[in-house]
Residue frames relative to the residue before (quaternion, step in Angstrom):
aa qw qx qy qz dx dy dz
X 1.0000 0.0000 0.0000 0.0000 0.00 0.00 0.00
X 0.5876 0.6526 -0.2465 0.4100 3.36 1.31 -0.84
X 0.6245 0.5526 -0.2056 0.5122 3.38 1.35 -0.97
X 0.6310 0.5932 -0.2951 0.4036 3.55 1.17 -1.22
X 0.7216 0.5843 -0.1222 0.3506 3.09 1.18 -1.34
X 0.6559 0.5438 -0.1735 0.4939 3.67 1.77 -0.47
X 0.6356 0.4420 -0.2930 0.5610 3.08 1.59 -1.00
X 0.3293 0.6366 -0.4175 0.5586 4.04 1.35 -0.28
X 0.8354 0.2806 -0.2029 0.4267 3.33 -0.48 -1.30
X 0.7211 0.5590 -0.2694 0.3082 3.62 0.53 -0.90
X 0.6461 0.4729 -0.2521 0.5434 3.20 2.00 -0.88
X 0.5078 0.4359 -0.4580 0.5851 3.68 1.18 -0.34
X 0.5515 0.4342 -0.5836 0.4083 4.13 -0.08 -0.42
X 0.7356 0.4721 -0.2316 0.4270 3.54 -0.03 -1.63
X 0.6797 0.4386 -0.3571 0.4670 3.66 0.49 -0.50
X 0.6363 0.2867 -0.3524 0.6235 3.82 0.72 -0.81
X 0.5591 0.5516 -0.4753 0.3966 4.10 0.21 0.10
X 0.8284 0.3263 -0.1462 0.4311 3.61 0.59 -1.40
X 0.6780 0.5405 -0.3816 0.3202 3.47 1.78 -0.60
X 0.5227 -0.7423 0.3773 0.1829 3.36 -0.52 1.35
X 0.6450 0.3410 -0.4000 0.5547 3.82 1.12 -0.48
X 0.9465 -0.0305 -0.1119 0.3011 3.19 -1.43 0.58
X 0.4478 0.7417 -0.3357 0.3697 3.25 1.46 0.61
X 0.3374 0.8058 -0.3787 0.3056 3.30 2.27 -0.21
X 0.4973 0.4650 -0.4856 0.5483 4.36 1.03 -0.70
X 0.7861 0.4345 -0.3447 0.2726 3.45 -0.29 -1.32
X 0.6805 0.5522 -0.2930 0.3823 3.30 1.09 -0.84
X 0.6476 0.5879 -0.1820 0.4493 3.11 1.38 -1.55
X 0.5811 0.5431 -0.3492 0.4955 4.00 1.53 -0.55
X 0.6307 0.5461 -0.2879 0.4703 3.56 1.09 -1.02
X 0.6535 0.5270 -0.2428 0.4860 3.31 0.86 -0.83
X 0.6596 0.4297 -0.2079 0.5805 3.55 0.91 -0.53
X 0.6113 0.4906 -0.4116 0.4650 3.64 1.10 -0.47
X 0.7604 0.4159 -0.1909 0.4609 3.52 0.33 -1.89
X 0.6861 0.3961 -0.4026 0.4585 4.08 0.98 -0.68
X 0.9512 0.1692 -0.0751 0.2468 3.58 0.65 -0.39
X 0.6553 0.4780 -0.3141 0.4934 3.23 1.62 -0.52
X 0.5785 0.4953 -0.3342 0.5553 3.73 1.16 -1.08
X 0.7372 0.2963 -0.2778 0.5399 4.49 0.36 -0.09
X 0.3100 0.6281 -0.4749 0.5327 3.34 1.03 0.85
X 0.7074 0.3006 -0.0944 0.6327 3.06 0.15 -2.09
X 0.5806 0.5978 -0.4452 0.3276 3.60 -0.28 -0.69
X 0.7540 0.5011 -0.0636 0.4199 3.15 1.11 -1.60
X 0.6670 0.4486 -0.3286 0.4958 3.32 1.06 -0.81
X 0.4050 0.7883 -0.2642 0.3805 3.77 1.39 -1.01
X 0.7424 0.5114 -0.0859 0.4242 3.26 1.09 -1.78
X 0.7629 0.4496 -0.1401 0.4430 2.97 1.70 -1.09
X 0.4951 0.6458 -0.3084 0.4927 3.38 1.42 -0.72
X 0.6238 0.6004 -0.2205 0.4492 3.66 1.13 -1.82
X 0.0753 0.7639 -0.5792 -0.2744 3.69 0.75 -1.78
X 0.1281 0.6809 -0.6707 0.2649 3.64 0.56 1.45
X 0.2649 -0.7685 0.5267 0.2485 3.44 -0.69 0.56
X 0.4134 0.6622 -0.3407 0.5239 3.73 1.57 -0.22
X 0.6313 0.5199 -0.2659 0.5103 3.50 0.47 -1.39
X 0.7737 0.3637 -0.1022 0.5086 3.79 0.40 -1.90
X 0.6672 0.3532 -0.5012 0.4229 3.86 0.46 0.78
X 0.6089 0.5547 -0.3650 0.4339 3.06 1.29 -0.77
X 0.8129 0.2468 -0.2692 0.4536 3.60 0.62 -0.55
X 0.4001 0.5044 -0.5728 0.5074 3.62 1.13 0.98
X 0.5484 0.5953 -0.3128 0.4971 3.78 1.08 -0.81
X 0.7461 0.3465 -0.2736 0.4984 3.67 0.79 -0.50
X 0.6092 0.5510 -0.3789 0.4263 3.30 0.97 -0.54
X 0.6049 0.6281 -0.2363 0.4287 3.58 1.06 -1.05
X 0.6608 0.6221 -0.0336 0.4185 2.82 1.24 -1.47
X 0.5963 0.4928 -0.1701 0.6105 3.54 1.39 -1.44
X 0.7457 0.5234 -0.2323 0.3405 3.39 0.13 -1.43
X 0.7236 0.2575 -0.4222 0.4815 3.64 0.66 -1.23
X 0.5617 0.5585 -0.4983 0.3525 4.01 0.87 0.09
X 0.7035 0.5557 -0.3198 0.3067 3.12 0.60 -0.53
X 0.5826 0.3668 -0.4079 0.5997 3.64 1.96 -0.70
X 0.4940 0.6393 -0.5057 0.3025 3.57 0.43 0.40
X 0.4342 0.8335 0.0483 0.3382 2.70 1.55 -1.00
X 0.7119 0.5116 -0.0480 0.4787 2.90 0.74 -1.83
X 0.7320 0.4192 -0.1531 0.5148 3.19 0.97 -1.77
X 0.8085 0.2627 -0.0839 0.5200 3.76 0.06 -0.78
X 0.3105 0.6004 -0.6130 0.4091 3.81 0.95 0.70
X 0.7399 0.3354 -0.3925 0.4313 3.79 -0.23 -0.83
X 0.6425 0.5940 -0.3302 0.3540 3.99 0.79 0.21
X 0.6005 0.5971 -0.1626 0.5063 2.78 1.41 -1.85
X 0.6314 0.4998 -0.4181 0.4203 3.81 0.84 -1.38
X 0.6854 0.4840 -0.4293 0.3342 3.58 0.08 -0.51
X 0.5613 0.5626 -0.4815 0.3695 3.69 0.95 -0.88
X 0.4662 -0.6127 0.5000 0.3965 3.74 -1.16 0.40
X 0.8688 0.1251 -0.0617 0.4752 3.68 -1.40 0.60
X 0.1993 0.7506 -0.5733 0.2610 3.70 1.24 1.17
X 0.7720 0.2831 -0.3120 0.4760 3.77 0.46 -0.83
X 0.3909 0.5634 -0.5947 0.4196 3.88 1.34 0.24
X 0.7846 0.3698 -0.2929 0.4023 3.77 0.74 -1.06
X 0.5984 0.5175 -0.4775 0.3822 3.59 0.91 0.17
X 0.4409 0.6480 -0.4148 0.4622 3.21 1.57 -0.89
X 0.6837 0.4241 -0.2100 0.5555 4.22 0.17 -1.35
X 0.6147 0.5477 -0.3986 0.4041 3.79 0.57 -0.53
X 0.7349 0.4618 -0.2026 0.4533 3.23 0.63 -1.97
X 0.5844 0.5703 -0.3733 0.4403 4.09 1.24 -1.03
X 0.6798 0.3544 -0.3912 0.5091 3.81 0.72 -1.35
X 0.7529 0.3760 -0.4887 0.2301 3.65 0.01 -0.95
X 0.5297 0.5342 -0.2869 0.5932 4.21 1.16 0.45
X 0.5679 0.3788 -0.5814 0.4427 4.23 0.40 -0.47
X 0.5960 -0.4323 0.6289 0.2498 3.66 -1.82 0.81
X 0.7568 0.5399 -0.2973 0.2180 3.47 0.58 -1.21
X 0.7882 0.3934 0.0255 0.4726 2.86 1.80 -0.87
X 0.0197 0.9418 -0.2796 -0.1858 2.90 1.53 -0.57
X 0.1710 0.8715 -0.4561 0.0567 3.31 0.94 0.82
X 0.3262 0.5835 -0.5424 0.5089 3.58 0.70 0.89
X 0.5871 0.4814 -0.1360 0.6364 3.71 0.61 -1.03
X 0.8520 0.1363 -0.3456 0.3690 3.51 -0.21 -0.37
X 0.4366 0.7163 -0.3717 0.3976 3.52 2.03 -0.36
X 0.6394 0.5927 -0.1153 0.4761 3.24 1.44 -1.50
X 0.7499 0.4578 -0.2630 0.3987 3.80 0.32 -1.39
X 0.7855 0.3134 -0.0667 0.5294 3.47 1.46 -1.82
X 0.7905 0.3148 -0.1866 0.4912 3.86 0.79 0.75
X 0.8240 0.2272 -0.3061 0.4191 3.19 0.50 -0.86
X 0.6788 0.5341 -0.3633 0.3493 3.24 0.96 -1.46
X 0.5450 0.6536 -0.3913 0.3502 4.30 1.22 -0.57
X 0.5250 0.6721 -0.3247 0.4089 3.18 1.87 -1.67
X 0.7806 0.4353 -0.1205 0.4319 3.33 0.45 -2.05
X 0.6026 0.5454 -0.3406 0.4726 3.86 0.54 0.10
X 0.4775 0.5547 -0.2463 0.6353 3.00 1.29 -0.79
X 0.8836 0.2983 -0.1152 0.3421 3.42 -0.49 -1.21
X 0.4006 0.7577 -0.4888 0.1629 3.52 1.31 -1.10
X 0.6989 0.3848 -0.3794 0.4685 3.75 -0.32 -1.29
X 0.6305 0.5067 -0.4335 0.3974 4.02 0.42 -0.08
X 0.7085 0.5089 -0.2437 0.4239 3.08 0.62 -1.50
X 0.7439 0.4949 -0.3656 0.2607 3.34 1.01 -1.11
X 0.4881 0.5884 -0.3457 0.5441 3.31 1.85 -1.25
X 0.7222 0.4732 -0.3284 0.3831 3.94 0.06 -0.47
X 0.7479 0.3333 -0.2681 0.5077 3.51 1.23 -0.41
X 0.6044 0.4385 -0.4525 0.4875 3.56 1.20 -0.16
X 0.5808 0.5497 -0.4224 0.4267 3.62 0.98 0.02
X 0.4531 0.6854 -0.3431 0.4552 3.70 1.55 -0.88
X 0.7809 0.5027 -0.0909 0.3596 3.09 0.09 -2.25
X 0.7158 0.3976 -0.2678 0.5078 3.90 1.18 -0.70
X 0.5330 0.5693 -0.4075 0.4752 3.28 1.23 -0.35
X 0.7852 0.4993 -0.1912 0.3124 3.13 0.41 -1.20
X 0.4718 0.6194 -0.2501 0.5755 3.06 2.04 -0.61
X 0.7558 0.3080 -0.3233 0.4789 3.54 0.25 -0.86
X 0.4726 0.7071 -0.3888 0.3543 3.96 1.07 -0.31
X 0.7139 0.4418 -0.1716 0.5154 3.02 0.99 -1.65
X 0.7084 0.3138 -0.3512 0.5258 3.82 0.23 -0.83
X 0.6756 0.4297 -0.4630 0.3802 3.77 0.32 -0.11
X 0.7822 0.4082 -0.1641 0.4413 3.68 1.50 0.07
X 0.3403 0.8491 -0.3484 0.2043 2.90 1.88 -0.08
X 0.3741 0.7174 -0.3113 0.4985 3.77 1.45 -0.10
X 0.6408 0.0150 -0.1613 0.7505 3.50 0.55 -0.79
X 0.3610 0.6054 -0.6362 0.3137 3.18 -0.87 0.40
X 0.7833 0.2675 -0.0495 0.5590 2.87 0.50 -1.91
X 0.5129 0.4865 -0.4319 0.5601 3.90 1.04 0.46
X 0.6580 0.4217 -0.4330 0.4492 3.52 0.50 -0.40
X 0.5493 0.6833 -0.3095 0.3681 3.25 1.10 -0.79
X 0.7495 0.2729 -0.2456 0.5508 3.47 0.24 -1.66
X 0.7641 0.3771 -0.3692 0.3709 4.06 0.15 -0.76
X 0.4541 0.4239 -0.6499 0.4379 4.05 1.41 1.11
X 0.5509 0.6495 -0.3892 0.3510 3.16 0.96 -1.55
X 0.6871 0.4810 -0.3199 0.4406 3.71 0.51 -0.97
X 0.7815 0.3436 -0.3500 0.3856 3.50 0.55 -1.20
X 0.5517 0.7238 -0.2816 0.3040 3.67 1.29 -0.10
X 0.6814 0.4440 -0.0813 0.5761 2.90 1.82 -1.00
X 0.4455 0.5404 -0.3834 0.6020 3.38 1.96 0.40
X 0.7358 0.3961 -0.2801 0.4724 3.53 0.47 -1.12
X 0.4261 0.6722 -0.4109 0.4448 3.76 1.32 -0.15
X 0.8321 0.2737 -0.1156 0.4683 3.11 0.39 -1.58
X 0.5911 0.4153 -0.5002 0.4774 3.64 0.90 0.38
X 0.6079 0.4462 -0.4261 0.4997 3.72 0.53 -0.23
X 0.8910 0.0966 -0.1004 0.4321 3.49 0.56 -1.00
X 0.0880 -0.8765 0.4672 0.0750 3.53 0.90 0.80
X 0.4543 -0.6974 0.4992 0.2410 3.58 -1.11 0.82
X 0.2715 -0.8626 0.3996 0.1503 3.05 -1.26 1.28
X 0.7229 -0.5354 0.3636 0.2420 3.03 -1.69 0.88
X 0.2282 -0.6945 0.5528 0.4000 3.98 -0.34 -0.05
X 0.8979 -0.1392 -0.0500 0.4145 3.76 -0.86 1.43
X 0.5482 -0.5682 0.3835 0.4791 3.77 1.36 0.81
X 0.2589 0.6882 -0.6246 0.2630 3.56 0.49 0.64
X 0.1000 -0.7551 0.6125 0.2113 3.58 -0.88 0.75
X 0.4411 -0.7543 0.4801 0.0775 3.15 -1.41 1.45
X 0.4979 -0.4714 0.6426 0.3420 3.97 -0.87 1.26
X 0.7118 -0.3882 0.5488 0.2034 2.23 -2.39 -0.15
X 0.1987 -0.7408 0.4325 0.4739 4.40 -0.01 0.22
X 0.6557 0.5549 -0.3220 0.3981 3.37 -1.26 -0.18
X 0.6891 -0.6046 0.2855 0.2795 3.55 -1.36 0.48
X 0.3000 -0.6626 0.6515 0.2157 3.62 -0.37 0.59
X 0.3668 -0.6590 0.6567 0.0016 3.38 -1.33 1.61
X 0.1786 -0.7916 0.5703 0.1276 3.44 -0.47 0.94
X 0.6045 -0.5110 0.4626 0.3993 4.12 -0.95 0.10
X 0.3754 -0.7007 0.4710 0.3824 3.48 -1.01 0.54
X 0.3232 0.5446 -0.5409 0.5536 4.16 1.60 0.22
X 0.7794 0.3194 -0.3198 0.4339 3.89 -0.63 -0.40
X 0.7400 0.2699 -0.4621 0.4074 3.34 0.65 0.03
X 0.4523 0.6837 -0.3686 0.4383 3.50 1.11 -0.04
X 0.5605 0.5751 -0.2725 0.5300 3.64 1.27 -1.24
C-alpha cells in the first residue's frame, strides 16, 4: 500500500511540473531549487571537502549560471511569454549539473571561456574601473554606512525581542526601580 501511495504522489508532482497552465509557481520553485539552492550546498560541500575536482566543477557552474542569468535579466520579460520557457530552464539548469554530461564544462570550455579571452583586456579595464569606483563610493559614504549599520543592528535586536521576548520571573509585574518622589501636598496631608 505504501508503494501505491508514492507512485500517487510522484504522478501528481510530475503532473503539476509538466502542466503548463498555471503550473508556472511550481515550476518557477524547481527552478530556483535545482539552479540555486541544491549548488549552494553542493558548493559549500566542495569547500569544506577541499577536492579540487569537486571545486572546479562547481566554479564551472557558477560561471556557467551567472553569465545565464545576466542573460536573463535582459530577455526575461520576452522569454516569459514563450510557452514552457521555465519547463526549459528547469532541463537547462538539470543538464548544466548531470556528472554525466557535464554541460557546465562544455557551456564554459565551448562558449564562454572563447567569449572572455576574446574580451579579457576589456573586461579587465571595465572592472578595475568598477572596483575604484566603488572604492571611492564607499569611503566617501562611510558615515551612513556605519548608520545603516547601527539603525539594522537596532531593528534586529527589536525583532529579537519580539520573537523571543525576555522572561519575567512568575508574571510578576515590575514597579518602576528607584525611589518614588512623593508631592510636598501629600506630605502635608
Amino acid at each position: 500500500m505504501a508503494l501505491f501511495g508514492s507512485n500517487t504522489s510522484s504522478e501528481v508532482g510530475l503532473r503539476l511540473l509538466l502542466c503548463p497552465l498555471g503550473a508556472n509557481v511550481v515550476v518557477r520553485t524547481a527552478c530556483c531549487s535545482v539552479g540555486t539552492i541544491l549548488p549552494v550546498y553542493s558548493t559549500f560541500r566542495a569547500i569544506e571537502s577541499r577536492d579540487q575536482n569537486e571545486q572546479q566543477k562547481w566554479l564551472l557552474y557558477w560561471a556557467a549560471y551567472g553569465s545565464f542569468s545576466i542573460i536573463e535579466i535582459f530577455t526575461d520579460k520576452y522569454l516569459y511569454w514563450f510557452p514552457l520557457y521555465y519547463h526549459m530552464k528547469f532541463a537547462f539548469l538539470v543538464w548544466l549539473q548531470l556528472p554525466s554530461v557535464e554541460g557546465s564544462k562544455q557551456l564554459y570550455m565551448h562558449h564562454l571561456r572563447p567569449f572572455l579571452v576574446r574580451h579579457q583586456a576589456r573586461f579587465d579595464q571595465v572592472a578595475e574601473f568598477l572596483y575604484g569606483e566603488m572604492a571611492k563610493f564607499v569611503s566617501s559614504h562611510q558615515a551612513e554606512f556605519l548608520f545603516a549599520k547601527a539603525l539594522l543592528s537596532r531593528i534586529l535586536l527589536s525583532a529579537r525581542d519580539i520573537i523571543h521576548p525576555r522572561q519575567q520571573a512568575h508574571g510578576a509585574i515590575e514597579g518602576p526601580t528607584g525611589q518614588v518622589e512623593t508631592s510636598e501636598s501629600e506630605d502635608e496631608e
